[in-house]
Each structure stands twice: as structure tokens, then as C-alpha cells.
C-alpha positions in Angstrom: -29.1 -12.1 7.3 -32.3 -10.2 8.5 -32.8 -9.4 11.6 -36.5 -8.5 12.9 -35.1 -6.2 15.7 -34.3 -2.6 17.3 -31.4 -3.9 19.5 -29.6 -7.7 18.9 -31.7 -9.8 18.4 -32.4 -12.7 21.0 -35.0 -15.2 22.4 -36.9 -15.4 25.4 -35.8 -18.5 27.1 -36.7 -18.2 31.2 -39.3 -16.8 33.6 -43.3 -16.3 33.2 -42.6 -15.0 29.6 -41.2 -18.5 28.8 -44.1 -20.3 30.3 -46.7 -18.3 28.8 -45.3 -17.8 25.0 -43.0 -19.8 22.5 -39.7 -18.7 22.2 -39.8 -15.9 19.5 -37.9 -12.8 18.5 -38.1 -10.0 21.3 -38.9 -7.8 18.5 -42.4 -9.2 17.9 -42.9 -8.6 21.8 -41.9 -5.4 22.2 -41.7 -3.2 19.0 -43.4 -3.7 15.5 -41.8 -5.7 13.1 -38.3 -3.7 11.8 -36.0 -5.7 9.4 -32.1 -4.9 10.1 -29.2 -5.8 7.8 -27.0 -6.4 10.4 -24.9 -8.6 7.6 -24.1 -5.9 5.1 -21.1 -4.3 3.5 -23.1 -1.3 4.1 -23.9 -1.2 7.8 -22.4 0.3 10.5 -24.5 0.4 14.1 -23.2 3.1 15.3 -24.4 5.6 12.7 -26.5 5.8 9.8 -25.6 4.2 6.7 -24.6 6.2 3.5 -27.6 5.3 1.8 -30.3 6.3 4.8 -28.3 9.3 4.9 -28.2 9.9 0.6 -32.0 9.0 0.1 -33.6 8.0 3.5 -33.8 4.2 2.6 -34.2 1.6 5.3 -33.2 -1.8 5.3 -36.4 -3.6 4.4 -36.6 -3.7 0.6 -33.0 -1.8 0.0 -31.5 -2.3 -3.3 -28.2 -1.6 -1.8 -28.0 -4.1 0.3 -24.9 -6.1 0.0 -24.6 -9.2 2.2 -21.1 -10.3 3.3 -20.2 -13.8 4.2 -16.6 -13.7 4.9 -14.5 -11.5 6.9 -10.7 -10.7 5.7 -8.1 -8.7 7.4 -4.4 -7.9 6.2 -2.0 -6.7 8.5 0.7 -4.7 6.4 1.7 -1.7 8.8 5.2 -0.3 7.3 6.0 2.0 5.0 4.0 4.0 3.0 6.0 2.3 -0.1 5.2 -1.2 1.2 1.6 -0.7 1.8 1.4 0.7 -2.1 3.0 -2.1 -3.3 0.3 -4.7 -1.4 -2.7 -3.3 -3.1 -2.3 -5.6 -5.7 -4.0 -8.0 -3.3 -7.0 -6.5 -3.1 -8.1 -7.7 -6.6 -7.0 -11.3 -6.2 -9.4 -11.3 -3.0 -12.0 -10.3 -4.2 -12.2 -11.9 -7.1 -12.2 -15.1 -5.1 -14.6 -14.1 -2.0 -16.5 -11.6 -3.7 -19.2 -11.6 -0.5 -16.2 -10.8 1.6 -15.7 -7.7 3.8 -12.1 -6.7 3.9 -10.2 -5.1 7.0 -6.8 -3.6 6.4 -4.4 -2.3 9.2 -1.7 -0.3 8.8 0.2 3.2 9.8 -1.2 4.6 6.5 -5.3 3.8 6.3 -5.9 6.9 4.6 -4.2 6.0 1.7 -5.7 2.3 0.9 -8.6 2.2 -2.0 -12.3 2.4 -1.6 -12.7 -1.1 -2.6 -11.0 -2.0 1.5 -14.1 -1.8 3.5 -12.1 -1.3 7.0 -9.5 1.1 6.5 -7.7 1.0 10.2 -4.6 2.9 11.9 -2.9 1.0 13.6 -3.8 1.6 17.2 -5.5 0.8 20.7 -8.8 1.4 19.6 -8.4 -0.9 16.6 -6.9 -3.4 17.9 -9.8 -3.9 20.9 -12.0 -3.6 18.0 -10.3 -6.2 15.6 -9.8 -8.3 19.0 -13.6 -8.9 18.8 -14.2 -9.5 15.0 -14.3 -13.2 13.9 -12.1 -13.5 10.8 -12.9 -16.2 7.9 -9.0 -15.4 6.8 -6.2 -13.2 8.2 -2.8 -12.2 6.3 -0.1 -11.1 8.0 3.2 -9.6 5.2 4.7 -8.0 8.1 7.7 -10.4 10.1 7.9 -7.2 12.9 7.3 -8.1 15.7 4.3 -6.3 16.7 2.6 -7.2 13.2 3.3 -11.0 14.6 2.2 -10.9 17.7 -1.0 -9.6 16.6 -1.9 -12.1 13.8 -1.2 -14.7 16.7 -3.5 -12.9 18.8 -6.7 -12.2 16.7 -9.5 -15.0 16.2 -9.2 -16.6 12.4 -10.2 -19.6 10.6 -7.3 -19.7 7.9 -3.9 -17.9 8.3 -1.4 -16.9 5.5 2.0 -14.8 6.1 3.8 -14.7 9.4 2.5 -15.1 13.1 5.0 -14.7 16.4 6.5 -18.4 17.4 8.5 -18.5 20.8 9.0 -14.9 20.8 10.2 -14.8 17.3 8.8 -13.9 14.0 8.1 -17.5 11.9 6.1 -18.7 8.6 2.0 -19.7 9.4 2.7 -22.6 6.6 4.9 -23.4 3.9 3.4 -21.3 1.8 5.4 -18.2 3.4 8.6 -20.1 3.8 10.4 -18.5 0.8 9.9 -15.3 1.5 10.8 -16.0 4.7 14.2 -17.5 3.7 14.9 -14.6 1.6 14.8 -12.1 4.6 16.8 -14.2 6.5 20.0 -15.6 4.2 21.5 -13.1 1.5 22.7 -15.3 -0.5 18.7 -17.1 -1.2 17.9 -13.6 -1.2 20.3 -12.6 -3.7 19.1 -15.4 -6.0 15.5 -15.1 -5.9 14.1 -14.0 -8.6 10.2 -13.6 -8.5 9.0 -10.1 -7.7 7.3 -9.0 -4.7 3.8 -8.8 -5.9 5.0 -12.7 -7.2 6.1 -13.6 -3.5 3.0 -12.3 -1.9 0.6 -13.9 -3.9 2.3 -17.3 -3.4 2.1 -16.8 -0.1 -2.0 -16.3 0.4 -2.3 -19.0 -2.3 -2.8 -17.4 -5.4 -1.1 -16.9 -8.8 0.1 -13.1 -9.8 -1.3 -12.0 -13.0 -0.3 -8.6 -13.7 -2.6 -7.0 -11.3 -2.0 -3.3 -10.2 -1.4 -1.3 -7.2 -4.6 0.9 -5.7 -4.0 4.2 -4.0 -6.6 6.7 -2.8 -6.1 9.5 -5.1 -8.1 12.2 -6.5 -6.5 13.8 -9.0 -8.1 17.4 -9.4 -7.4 17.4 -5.8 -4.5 19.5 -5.6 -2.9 21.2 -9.1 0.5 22.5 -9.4 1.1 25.5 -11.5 3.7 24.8 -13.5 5.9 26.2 -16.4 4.8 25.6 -19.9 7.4 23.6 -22.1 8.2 20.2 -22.9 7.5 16.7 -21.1 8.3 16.7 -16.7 10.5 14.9 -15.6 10.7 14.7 -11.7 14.1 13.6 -10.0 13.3 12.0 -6.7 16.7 12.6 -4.7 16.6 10.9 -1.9 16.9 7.3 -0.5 15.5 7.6 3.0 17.8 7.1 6.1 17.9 3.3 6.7 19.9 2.6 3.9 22.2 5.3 2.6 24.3 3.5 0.3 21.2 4.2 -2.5 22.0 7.8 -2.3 23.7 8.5 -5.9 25.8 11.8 -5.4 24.2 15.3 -5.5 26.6 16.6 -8.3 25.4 14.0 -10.8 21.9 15.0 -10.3 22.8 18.7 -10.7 24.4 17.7 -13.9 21.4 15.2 -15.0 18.9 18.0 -14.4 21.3 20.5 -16.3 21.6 17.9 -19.6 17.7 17.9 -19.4 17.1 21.1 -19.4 19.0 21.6 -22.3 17.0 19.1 -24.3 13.9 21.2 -23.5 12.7 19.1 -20.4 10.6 20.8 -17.9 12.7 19.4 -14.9 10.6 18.9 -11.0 13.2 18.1 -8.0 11.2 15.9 -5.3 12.3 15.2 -2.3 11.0 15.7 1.6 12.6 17.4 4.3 16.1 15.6 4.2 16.5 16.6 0.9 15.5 20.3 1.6 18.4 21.6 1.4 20.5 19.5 -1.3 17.3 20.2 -3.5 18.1 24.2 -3.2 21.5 23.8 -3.7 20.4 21.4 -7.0 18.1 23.8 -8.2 20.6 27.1 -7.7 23.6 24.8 -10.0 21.4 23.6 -12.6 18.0 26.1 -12.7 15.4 23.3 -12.1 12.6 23.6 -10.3 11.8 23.1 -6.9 8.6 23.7 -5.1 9.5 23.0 -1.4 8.7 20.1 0.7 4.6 18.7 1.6 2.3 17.0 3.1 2.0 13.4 1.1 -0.8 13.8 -0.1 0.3 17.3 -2.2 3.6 15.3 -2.8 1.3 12.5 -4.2 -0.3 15.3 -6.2 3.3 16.5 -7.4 4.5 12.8 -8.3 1.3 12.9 -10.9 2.1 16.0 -12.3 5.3 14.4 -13.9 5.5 12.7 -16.7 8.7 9.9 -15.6 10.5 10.0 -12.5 14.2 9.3 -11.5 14.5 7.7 -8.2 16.1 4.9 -5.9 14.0 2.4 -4.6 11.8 4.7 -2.3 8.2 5.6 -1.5 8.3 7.6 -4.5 8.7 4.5 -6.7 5.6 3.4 -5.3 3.9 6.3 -5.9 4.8 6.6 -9.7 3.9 2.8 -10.4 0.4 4.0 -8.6 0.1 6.4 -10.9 1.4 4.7 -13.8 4.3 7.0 -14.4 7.2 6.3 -16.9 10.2 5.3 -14.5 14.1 5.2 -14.5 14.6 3.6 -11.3 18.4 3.4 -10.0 19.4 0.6 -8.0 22.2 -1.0 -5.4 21.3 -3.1 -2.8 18.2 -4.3 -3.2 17.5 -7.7 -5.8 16.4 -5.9 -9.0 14.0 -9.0 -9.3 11.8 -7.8 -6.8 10.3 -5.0 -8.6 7.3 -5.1 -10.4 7.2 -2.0 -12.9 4.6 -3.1 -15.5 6.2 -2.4 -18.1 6.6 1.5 -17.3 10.8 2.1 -17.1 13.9 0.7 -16.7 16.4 -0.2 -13.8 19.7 1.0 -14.1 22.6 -0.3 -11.8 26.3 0.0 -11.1 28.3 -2.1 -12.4 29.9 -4.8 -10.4 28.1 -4.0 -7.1 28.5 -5.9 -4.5 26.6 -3.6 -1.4 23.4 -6.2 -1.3 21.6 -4.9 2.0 24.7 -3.0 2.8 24.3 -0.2 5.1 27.7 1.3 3.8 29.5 1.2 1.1 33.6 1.9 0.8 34.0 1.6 -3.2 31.6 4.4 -3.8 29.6 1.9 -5.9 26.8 4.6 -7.1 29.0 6.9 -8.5 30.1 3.8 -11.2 26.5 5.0 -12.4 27.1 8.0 -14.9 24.9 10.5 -15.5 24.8 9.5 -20.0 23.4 5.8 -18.7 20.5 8.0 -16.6 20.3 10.4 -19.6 19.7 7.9 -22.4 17.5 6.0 -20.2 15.2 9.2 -19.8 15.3 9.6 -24.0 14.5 6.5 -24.4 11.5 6.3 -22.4 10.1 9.9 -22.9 11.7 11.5 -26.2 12.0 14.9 -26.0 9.4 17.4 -27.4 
């Protein structure tokens, strides 16, 4: 839509300029004739577009000019992890609204692809913002409470996910009901078996076909220098603090990174701050390497130096499907249904297990894992130089 106009544009509807003129544009009153694309992907108002500032160009006659018909927003605030493992999303949408302009709010905005037009932290300033955007369609993935109460709150004309009902996170439709039942009963949780990417899909009315996570990654960005030898293999050895019962004891990853080693494996501990210290002791039993603790984005930058990654079900899971890293992914608690891994590794889990969503465990269940089942999966996947 074109719009002949400096400021708004509006029509002149009372007073001695009524009586005396038909109703027309205030533009063609006040100022010369100045075509605005208030309707593209491109504009923002408050600043110059890319494209003015790249070459100059104005509106009138731009051959970037990109004209959006639909508005979409997803809320998915949580965990760096989750947020990865939405992307996927992103292609479905828009594939089906391709004149759509797509909003995303979450804790981690810097981390979305280019291909989200809105990229928004969750705050005050975006939420009065988003408060007066009209959305064509809104998705809410998040049942917190806060994620709810906002899906409720801003204006949309189709809903999909999870909105606030009485005070209490509920489905918008049926559409969301399964995944909703699987949060709330273990044992329809424990039998599902379609994988999250599967469950999302469902739930905004579309069919999951394979389609990858995006991430924001630049790959020459940050380089590590690393020691020259055979394939890396990165052990990711921690689980995070909400559910400890994924943490598979420190001695068995001294001894996994020791067997590697030994088959000529260049061997990369990972790990943030909780795992400073366990990674030093790690590194001083078995002689791998260990480069310290980051900023995500250089820990992004480490994940892609790696060739596969050992890890529980963490961020850095997320991170290597991203980046389309071989995997051995060791799991407990969690449905090993849910995860989509394209074909890129293998889940191993202990047998008989019985902690599903357990935050503790009294038969030591992860210790039933053995360091040959890890060993043979890593072989497997990425033989030895």
C-alpha cells in the first residue's frame, strides 16, 4: 500500500477546508506528491531503511520493495535449547504466508535467523510495542504463565498454542490438546511418540516434513586454534541444574575421553561455568582439552569446531543439530521420541530406567550406561582417522 504522504496519511473532513475542497490526501495540500511504503517488509519509520541507507533509493519506484499482508508473532521465550528447536517453524510459515511479516519473542532474539523480521527480547518496551500491532495469527509454545497471559492479551485474528484460562495455562483449540496432555500426565507423556518438531507443527496446523532448525551463526566469526590430529570430538558434560539425574558420572567421562585419545581423537571438553571445575579435573585425569568457559556465542563457535558431540539432553544438543553435527546423545528422563536428530547420531540410554521427569534418582540409573556403549557409538558414527 502507497501512501502519498510525509506524516500518516488522513483526510480532511471538517471546517472551511471541508467546505471549500473535496476530501483528499493532506499530502496534496501541504507538500508535493511523496509515495511511502508504509506496508513493506523493509520499512521502519523511525529510521532509514537499509536500502536508502545502501544506495539512496526512495520508495517510489524501489525494486526492493516487499509488500506484507499478514502479520505473525510466536511467543517461545525459554531456553536457549527450546527456542533452537522452534526454528523449524519458520519454514512451514512462510511457505504458507509468504507476504507475511514475522515477529518472534523471546529471552534469546539475538540468536533467531534473518528470515524473522521482528527479532524481540522479551521486555516492557516490546510488549507496549507488540500491544499495538494487529496480528493476522499469534502462536504461543510456551504454557508459563507469563507467555499465557500475554497471547491472551495481544490483539489476533487466529490463535494456535496456549493462552491463560482462569488464571491457569490451557489449550487455544484442540489442536494443542496433546501436547498439552503430555505435560500434564506422565504416563500420555511416556507413550507419546511423535517428536517435538512433530508436536508443534500439529499444533499451528501443519504437517512436519523434515524441516531444519535456523540459528544466527556466522561461522568465520570466532576460530579456535586447535591441535592438529584426527577427527574432534567434543564431550558436553553437563546437564543443567533443573534436572540432575541426566548428569552421567565425572569418572566415566575422564575414562571415555582417555579411550579416545588413544584412538587418535582430538578430544574438546565443553561445558559452562558449573562444569568449570569438573572439566579441569577431567582434563588433568585424562589429557583432553579444555579451553575455559564463554560467552554463547564463542561457545556456539566451539560446538562447530567439533566434528560429533557427547551430551545429555541440553542446549548443546541444540546447538549441534543447528550445526548439523554428528551426535551421541545420552538420555534418562526425557521420552527419547521427542527428539528430532535428522539422521545425525544415536541415543543411548540405561537400561531399565525408570527416572521419567525425575528430579532424583536412588538406583544411580546413569551409571548402568558404560563407557564401551558411548565408545562404540562414537566409532560408529565418526571412525577414527
Amino acid at each position: 500500500m502507497m501512501m502519498e504522504a510525509f506524516f500518516w496519511p488522513g483526510r480532511a473532513t471538517s471546517g472551511l477546508r471541508n467546505l471549500l475542497l473535496p476530501p483528499v490526501p493532506y499530502a496534496w495540500l501541504i507538500f508535493s506528491v511523496m509515495i511511502i511504503n508504509y506496508d513493506c517488509r523493509h520499512f521502519k519509520g523511525h529510521i532509514p531503511c537499509s536500502y536508502h541507507k545502501l544506495d539512496g533509493i526512495h520508495c517510489e519506484g524501489c525494486p526492493h520493495y516487499d509488500q506484507v499482508i499478514e502479520r505473525i508473532i510466536i511467543i517461545k521465550l525459554g531456553a536457549l535449547g527450546d527456542v533452537i528447536r522452534t526454528t523449524p517453524l519458520i519454514e512451514a510459515l512462510k511457505a504458507a504466508h509468504p507476504k507475511s511479516q514475522l515477529f518472534w519473542l523471546t529471552y534469546s532474539p539475538e540468536f533467531l535467523p534473518s528470515t524473522v523480521d521482528r527479532r524481540l527480547p522479551f521486555t516492557l518496551e516490546s510488549i507496549t510495542y507488540l500491544e499495538q500491532v494487529p496480528f493476522d495469527i499469534l502462536i504461543n509454545l510456551d504454557k508459563d504463565v507469563e507467555a499465557c497471559a500475554l497471547a491472551r492479551q495481544l490483539k489476533a485474528e487466529k490463535r494456535f498454542g496456549f493462552t491463560l484460562h482462569n488464571g491457569v495455562p490451557a489449550p487455544v483449540n484442540e489442536l494443542a490438546e496433546h501436547k498439552f496432555q503430555t505435560g500434564l500426565f506422565d504416563d500420555i507423556g511416556q507413550s507419546n511418540t511423535k517428536s517435538y518438531p512433530q508436536e508443534i507443527f500439529e499444533i499451528c496446523g501443519y504437517t512436519f516434513n523434515g524441516e531444519k532448525y535456523a540459528l544466527a551463526f556466522e561461522e568465520n566469526s570466532f576460530q579456535w586454534s586447535l591441535p592438529k590430529g584426527g577427527a574432534v570430538i567434543g564431550l558436553n558434560t553437563g546437564c543443567g541444574r533443573r534436572w540432575l539425574t541426566r548428569l552421567w558420572p565425572e569418572a566415566y567421562w575422564a575414562e571415555l575421553a582417555d579411550e579416545l585419545l588413544k584412538k587418535g581423537y582430538r578430544v574438546l571438553l565443553l561445558g559452562g561455568p558449573d562444569e568449570h571445575e569438573k572439566n579441569l579435573r577431567i582434563q588433568a585425569d585424562s589429557g583432553a582439552l579444555y579451553q575455559g568457559t564463554f560467552p554463547l556465542k564463542q561457545f556456539v563457535s566451539l560446538i562447530n569446531q567439533c566434528d560429533l558431540v557427547v551430551t545429555t539432553v541440553t542446549m548443546a544438543l541444540h546447538l549441534a543439530i543447528a550445526l548439523e553435527k554428528k551426535i551421541v546423545l545420552l538420555n534418562n528422563i526425557f521420552n527419547r521420541h521427542e527428539f528430532e536428530l535428522y539422521g545425525l547420531g544415536q541415543i543411548l540410554e540405561p537400561p531399565n530406567c525408570t527416572c521419567y521427569f525425575a528430579q532424583t534418582c536412588d538406583k544411580g540409573c546413569m551409571e548402568d550406561l558404560k563407557v564401551s556403549e558411548i565408545l562404540n557409538a562414537v566409532t560408529a558414527l565418526q571412525p577414527a582417522k
